[in-house]
C-alpha positions as CSV (number, residue, x, y, z in Angstrom):
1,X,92.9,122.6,199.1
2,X,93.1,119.3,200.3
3,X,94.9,116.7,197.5
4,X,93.6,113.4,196.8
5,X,95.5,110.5,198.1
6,X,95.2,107.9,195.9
7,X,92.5,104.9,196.8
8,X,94.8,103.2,199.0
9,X,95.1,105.4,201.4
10,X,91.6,106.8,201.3
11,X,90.3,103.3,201.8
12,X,92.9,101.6,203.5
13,X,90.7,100.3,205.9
14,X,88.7,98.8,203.6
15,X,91.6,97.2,201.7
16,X,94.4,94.0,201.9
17,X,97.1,96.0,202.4
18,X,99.5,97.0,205.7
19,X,102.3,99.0,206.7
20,X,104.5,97.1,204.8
21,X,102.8,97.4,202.0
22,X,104.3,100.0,199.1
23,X,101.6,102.0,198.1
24,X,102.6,102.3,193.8
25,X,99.8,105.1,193.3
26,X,99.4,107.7,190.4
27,X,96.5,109.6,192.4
28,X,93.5,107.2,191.4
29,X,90.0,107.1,192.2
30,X,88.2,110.1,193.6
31,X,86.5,110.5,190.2
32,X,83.0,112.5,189.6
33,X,79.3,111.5,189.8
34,X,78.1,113.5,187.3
35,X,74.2,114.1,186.7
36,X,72.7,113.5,183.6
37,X,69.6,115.0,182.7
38,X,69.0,114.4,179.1
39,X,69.1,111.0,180.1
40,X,67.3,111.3,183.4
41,X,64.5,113.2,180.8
42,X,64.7,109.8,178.5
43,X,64.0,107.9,181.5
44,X,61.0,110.1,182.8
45,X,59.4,109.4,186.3
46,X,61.6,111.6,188.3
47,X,64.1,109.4,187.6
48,X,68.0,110.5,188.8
49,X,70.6,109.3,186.2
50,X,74.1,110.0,187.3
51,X,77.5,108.7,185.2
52,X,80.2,107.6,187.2
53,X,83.1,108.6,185.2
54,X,86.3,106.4,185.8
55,X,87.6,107.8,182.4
56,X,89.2,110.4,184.5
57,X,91.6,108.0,186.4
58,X,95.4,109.0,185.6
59,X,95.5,106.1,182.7
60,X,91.7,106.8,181.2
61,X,89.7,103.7,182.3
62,X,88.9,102.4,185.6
63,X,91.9,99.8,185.0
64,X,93.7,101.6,187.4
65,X,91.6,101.0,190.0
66,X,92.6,97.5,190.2
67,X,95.7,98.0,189.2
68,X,97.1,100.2,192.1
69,X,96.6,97.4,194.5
70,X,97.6,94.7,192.1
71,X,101.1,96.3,191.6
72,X,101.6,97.5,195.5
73,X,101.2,94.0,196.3
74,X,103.4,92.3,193.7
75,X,105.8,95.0,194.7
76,X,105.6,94.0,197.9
77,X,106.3,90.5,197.2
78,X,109.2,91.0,195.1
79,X,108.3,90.9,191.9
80,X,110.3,92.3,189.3
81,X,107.8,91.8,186.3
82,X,104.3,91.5,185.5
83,X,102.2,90.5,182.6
84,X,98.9,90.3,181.3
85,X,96.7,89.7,177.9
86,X,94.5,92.8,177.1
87,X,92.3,94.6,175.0
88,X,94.0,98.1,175.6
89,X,93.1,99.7,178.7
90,X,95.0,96.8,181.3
91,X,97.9,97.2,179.2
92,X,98.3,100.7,179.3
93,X,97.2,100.8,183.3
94,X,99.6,97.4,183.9
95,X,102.6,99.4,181.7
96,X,102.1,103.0,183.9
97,X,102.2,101.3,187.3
98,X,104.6,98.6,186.5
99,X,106.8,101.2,185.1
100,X,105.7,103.2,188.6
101,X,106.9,100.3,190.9
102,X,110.3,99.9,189.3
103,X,109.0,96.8,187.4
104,X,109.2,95.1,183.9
105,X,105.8,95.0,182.2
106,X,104.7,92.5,179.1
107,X,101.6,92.8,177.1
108,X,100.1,90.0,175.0
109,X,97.3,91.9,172.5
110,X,94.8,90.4,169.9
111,X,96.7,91.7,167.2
112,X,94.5,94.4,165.0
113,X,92.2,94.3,167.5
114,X,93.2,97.5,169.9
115,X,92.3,100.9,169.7
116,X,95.1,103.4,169.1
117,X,95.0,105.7,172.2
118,X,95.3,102.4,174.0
119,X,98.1,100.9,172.2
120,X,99.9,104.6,172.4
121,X,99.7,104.7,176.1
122,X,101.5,101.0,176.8
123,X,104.0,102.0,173.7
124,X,104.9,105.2,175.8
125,X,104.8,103.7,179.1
126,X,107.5,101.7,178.2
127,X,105.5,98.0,177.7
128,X,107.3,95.0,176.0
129,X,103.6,94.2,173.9
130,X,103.5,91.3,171.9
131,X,100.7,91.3,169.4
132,X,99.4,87.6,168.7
133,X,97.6,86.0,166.0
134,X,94.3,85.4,168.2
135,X,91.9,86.7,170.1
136,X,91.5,88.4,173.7
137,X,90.8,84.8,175.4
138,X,93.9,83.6,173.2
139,X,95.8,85.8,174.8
140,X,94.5,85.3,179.0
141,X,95.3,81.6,178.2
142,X,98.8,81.9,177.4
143,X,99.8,85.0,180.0
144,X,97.9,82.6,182.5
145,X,100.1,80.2,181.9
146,X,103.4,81.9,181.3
147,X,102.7,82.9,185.1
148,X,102.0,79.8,186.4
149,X,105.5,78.5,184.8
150,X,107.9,81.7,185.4
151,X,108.7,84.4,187.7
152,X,106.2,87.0,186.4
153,X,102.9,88.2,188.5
154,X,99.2,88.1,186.5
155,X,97.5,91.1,187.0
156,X,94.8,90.7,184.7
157,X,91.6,90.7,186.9
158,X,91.7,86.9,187.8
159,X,94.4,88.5,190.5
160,X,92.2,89.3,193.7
161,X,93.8,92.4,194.4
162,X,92.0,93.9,190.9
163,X,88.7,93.1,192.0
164,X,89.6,94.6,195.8
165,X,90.9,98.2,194.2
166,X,88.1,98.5,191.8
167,X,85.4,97.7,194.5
168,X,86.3,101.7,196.0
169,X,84.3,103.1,193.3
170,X,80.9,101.8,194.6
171,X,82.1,103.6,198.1
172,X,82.6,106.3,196.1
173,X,79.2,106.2,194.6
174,X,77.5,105.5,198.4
175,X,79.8,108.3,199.8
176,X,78.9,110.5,196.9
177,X,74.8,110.1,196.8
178,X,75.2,109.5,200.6
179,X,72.8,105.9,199.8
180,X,73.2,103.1,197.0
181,X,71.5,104.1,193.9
182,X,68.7,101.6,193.4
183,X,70.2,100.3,189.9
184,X,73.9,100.2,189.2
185,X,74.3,99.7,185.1
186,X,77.7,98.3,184.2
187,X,79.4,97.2,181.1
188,X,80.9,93.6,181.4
189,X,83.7,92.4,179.5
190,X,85.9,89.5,181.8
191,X,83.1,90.2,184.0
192,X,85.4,91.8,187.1
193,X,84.2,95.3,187.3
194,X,80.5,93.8,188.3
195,X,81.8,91.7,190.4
196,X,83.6,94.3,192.1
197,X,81.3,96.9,192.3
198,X,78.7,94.1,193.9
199,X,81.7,92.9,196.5
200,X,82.3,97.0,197.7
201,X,77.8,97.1,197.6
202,X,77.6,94.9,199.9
203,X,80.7,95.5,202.2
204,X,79.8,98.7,202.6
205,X,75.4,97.6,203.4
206,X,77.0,95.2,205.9
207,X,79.1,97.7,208.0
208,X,75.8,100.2,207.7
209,X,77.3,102.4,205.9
210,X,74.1,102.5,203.4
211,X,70.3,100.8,204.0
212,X,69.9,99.5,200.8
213,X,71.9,97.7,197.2
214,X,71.5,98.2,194.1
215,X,70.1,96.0,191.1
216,X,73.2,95.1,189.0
217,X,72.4,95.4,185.7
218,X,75.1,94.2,183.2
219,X,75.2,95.2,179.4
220,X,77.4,93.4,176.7
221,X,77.6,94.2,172.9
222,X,75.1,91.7,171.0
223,X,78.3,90.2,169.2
224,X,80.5,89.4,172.5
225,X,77.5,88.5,174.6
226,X,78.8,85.2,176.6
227,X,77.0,86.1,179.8
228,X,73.9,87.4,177.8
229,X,73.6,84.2,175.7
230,X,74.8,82.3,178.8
231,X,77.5,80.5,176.3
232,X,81.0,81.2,175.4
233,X,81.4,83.1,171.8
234,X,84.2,82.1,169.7
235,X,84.7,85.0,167.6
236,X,83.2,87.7,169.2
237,X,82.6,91.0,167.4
238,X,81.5,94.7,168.6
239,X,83.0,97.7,167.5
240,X,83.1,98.0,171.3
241,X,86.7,97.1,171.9
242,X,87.2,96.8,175.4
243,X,84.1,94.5,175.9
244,X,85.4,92.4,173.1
245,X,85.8,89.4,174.9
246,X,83.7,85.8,174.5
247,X,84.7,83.6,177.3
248,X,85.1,86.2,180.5
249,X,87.1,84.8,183.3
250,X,84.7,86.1,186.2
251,X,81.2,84.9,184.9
252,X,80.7,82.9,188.2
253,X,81.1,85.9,189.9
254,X,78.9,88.4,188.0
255,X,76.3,85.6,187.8
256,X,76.5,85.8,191.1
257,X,76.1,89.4,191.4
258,X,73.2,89.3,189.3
259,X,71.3,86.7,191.1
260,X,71.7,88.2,194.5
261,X,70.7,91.7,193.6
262,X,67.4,90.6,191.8
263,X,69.8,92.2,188.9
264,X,70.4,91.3,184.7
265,X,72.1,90.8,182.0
266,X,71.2,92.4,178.7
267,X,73.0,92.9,175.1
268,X,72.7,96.1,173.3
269,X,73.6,96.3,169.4
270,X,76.1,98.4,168.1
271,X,74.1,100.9,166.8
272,X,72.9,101.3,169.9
273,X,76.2,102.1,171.3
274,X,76.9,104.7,169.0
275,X,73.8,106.2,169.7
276,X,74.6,106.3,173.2
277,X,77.4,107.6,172.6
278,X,77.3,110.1,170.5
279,X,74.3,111.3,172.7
280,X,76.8,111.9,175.8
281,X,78.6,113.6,173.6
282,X,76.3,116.4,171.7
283,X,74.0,116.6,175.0
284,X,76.5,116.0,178.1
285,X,79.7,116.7,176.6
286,X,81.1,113.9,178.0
287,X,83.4,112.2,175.6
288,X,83.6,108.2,177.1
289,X,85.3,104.9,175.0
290,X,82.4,103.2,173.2
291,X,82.6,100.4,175.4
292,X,81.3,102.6,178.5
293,X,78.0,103.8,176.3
294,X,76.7,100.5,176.6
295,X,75.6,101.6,179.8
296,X,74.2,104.2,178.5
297,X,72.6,101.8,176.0
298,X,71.2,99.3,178.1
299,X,69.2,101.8,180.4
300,X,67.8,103.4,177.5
301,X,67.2,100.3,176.2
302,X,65.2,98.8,179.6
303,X,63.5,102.6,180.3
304,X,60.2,101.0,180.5
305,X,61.0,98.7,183.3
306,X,62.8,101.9,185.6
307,X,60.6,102.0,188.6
308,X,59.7,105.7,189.5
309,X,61.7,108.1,191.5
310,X,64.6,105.7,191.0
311,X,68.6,106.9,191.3
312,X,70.5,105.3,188.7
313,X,74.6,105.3,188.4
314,X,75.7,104.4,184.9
315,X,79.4,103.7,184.8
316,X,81.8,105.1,182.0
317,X,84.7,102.8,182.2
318,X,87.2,104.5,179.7
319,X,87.9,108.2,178.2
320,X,86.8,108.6,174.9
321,X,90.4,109.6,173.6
322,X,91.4,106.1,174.1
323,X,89.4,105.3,170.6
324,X,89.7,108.3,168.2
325,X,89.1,106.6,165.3
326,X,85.8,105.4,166.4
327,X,85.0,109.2,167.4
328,X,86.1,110.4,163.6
329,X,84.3,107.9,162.2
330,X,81.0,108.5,164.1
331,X,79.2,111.3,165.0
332,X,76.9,113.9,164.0
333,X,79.5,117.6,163.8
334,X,79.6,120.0,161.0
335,X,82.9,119.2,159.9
336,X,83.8,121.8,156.7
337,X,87.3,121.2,155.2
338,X,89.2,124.2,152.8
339,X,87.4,127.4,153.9
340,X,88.6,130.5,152.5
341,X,90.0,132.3,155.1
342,X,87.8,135.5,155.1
343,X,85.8,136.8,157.4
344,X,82.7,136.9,154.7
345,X,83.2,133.1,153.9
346,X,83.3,131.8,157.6
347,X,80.5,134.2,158.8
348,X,78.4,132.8,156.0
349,X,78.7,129.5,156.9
350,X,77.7,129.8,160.7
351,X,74.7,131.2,159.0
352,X,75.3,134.8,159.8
């Protein structure tokens, strides 16, 4: 059986990187396009809905993606440490590959404001976190400054070489479906995974490696909604986590992604989250970070507008055991606590 590489070296062609670049990989990318068809059935018209599911990358978010190629190159530029402000999942992917290239790793996080698995993961990994009395976009000012003043790289996704790792998973998708699907639905947070997924689009349309793009169709949670609302949010608020961000550092960019690909922007309510995302759940058994059901949301939300035949990729951006409380606290199991252990007693309550 033939391993995967790692993106690098599966893409290298495609990426900014040479021989004298050190590759700092923990196998990422290469994760499935799986089809969806209780969703595909919400949709109707012979639509195809596939979920891209970057929840399988070695960290649990498509973080790593980015962060591959962010470390490789600070690596090969002699840096010893790197920072960055996050929500959860770029702390733990900065703290795994920092930790991967020999490097020291700080974390500035809203503190209160990140999920357990997440916080676990850069605890374990070895991160020196410091948890702030602010918010996310607190947090990017600072560590964007701290990095402008000392010796220690930003690899939060204003570094380019974030937004030139995460742009493999739309090859991914084009080598996968062998074309572009026709819409591309996205969760946006700082905006750079649009951005990126529209930059690797259109690379890959320009070489011929696919005859059309996709629409880019970006969902935020109605209470952190900056690129929605077209304003920055000062206190945003979603039980969506990752996406909890008001003043995203790439809007330009996914603006610009939007406009060219006839694409839009659209916020989806919490509830409607949940309901996405418990839905994956009971009917896909895919267990994704609520964040990445907004996806989910927004099509369902925008099924009347789906032009027939139509192949849509959804992307799931994190694995659902980042957030456990959120998964405790929401969903729709038979949970029945202190059964007597006899056989009588449990087969009466499966209903037998």
């Amino acid at each position: 059986m033939k391993r995967w590489p790692g993106l690098i070296k599966s893409y290298r062609d495609w990426l900014p990187v040479s021989e004298s670049t050190p590759v700092i990989t923990l196998k990422e990318g290469g994760t499935p396009l799986i089809p969806v068809a209780s969703i595909s059935k919400r949709i109707g018209g012979n639509t195809k809905v596939y979920v891209k599911y970057d929840g399988l990358n070695p960290t649990g978010s498509f973080k790593d993606r980015g962060m591959t190629m962010a470390i490789s190159k600070a690596k090969e530029e002699g840096c010893k440490a790197v920072i960055c402000a996050s929500t959860g999942n770029t702390s733990a992917s900065a703290a795994a590959y920092a930790k991967r290239g020999g490097m020291r790793a700080f974390v500035l996080i809203p503190d209160g404001y990140v999920a357990q698995g997440k916080l676990a993961q850069a605890l374990v990994y070895g991160a020196e976190i410091l948890a702030i009395k602010g918010n996310f976009d607190h947090a990017l000012d600072i560590v964007r400054e701290i990095s402008d003043s000392y010796p220690v790289t930003l690899v939060n996704s204003v570094n380019p070489y974030r937004l030139q790792g995460q742009k493999t998973a739309a090859f991914e998708i084009i080598d996968d479906l062998g074309e572009a699907p026709d819409w591309l639905c996205i969760p946006m947070g700082n905006a750079g995974n649009i951005s990126a997924y529209w930059m690797g689009f259109k690379e890959y349309f320009n070489a011929g490696k696919c005859k059309n793009k996709p629409q880019m169709m970006g969902f935020q949670a109605s209470g952190s909604a900056p690129l929605v609302y077209n304003k920055t949010i000062i206190d945003p608020e979603t039980i969506a986590t990752a996406i909890r961000i008001g003043n995203p550092v790439n809007k330009e960019k996914a603006i610009k992604a939007k406009n060219e690909s006839n694409g839009a922007f659209l916020d989806v309510t919490d509830k409607e989250i949940i309901e996405a995302y418990k839905l994956l759940g009971k009917e896909e058994g895919i267990f994704c970070e609520p964040a990445s059901a907004a996806s989910i949301a927004g099509l369902l939300k925008r099924k009347d507008e789906v032009p027939t035949n139509s192949t849509i990729v959804c992307v799931l951006t994190g694995n659902g055991l980042k957030d456990p409380e959120c998964a405790i606290e929401n969903n729709d199991a038979y949970f029945h606590k202190g059964v007597e252990a006899n056989i009588k007693k449990v087969a009466s309550i499966m209903g037998f």
